[in-house]
C-alpha positions in Angstrom: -34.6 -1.2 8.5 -37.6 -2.5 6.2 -40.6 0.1 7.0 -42.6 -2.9 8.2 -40.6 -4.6 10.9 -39.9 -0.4 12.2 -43.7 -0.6 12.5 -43.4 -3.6 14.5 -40.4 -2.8 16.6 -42.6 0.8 17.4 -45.5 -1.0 18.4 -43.5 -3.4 20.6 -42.1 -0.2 22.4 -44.9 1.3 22.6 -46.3 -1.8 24.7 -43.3 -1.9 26.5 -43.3 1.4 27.4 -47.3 1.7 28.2 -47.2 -1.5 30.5 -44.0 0.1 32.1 -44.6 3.7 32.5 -47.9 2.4 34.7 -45.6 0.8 37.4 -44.6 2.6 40.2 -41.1 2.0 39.1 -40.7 -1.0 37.0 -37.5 -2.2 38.5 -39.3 -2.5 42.1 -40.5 -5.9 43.6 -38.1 -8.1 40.8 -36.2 -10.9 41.4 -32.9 -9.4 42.5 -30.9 -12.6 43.3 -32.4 -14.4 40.1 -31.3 -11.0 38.2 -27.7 -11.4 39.3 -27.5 -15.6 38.4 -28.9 -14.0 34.8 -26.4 -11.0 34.5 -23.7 -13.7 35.4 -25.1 -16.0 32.5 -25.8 -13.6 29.5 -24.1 -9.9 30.6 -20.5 -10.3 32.4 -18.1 -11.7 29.3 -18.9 -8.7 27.8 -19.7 -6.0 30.8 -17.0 -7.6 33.1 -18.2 -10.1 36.2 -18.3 -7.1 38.6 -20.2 -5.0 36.3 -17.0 -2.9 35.6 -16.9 -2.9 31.8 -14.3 -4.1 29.3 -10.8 -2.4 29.1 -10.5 1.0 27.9 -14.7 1.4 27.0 -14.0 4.9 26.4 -12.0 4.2 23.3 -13.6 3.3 20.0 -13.2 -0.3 18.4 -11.9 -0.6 15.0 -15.3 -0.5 13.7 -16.7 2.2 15.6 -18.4 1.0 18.0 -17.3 1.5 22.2 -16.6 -1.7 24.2 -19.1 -2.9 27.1 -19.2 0.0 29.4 -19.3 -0.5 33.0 -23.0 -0.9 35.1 -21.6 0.2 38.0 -22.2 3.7 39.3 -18.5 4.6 37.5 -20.3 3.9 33.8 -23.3 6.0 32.5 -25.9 3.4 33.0 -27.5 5.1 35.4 -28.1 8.7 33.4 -30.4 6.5 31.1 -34.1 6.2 32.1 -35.4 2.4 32.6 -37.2 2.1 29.2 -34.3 2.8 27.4 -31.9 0.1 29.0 -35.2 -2.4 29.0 -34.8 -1.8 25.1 -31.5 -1.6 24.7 -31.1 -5.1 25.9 -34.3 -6.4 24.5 -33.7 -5.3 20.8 -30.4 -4.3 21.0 -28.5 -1.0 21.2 -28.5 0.0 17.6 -32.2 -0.4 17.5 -33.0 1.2 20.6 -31.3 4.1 19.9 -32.7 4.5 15.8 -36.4 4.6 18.1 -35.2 7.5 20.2 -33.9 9.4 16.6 -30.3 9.5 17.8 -27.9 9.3 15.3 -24.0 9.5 14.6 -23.9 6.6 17.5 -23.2 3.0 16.5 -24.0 0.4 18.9 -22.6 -3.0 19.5 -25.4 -4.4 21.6 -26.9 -7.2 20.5 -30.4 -7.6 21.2 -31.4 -10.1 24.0 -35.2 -10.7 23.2 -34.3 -14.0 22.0 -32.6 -15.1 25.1 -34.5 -13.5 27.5 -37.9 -13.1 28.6 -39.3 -9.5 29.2 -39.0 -10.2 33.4 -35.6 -11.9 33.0 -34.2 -8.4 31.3 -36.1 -6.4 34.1 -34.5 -8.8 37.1 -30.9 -7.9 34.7 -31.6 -4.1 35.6 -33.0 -4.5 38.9 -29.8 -6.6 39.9 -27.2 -4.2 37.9 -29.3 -0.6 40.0 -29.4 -2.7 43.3 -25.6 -2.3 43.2 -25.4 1.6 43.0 -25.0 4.0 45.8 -28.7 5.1 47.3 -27.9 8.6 46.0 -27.3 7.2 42.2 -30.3 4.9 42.1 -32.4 8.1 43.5 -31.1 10.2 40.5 -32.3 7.3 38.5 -35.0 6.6 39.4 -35.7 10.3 38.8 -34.6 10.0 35.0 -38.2 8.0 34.7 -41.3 9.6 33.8 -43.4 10.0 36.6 -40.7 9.9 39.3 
């Protein structure tokens, strides 16, 4: 990545993450129903229409990269903190991940910034937590800074 657009992707995180970290818990008081419509529309070809992932996501592609996981409480969604998963859809896995220095992981997520607005990603997540057990959105939640 160019040394200018990883100063730009920084700054956008660093926006995201200052606007978020300031909310009680930014997947509160969204649009639940409107996130689900959305996670139909943009998420389920590839993360399966009851958020159970793609055949066999535990096995590497070809290429590398794992197949859609699962967003049910069965996948690892929910051991991420909210920042994370807001960037991983919003610039895409690969990208997200080279911000947090991890390495030796290729990612196949595309980035969603394009498609979707910063609210329509957030209703995404509030929809795909809304579906866990209490006990798995509570250890979530507590995954986020200041929870």
């Amino acid at each position: 990545m160019r040394t200018g657009v990883k100063q730009t992707v920084l700054m956008a995180a660093m926006t995201i993450w200052a606007g978020a970290a300031a909310a009680d818990h930014e997947l509160d008081g969204r649009d639940v129903a409107r996130g689900a419509g959305l996670y139909q529309e943009q998420c389920a070809a590839c993360h399966g229409a009851d958020l159970e992932g793609a055949p066999n996501w535990r096995s590497a592609n070809a290429d590398g990269t794992l197949p859609a996981p699962p967003h049910d409480e069965t996948g690892h969604t929910w051991h991420h903190d909210n920042v994370l998963l807001f960037d991983y859809t919003k610039l895409g896995g690969q990208v997200a991940l080279e911000m947090r220095g991890v390495t030796g992981f290729t990612s196949a997520m595309p980035a969603f910034g394009d498609q979707l607005s910063d609210e329509e990603i957030w209703n995404i997540l509030a929809y795909i937590r809304s579906t866990w057990p209490e006990e798995v959105q509570r250890i979530q939640k507590g995954r986020n800074p200041r929870h």
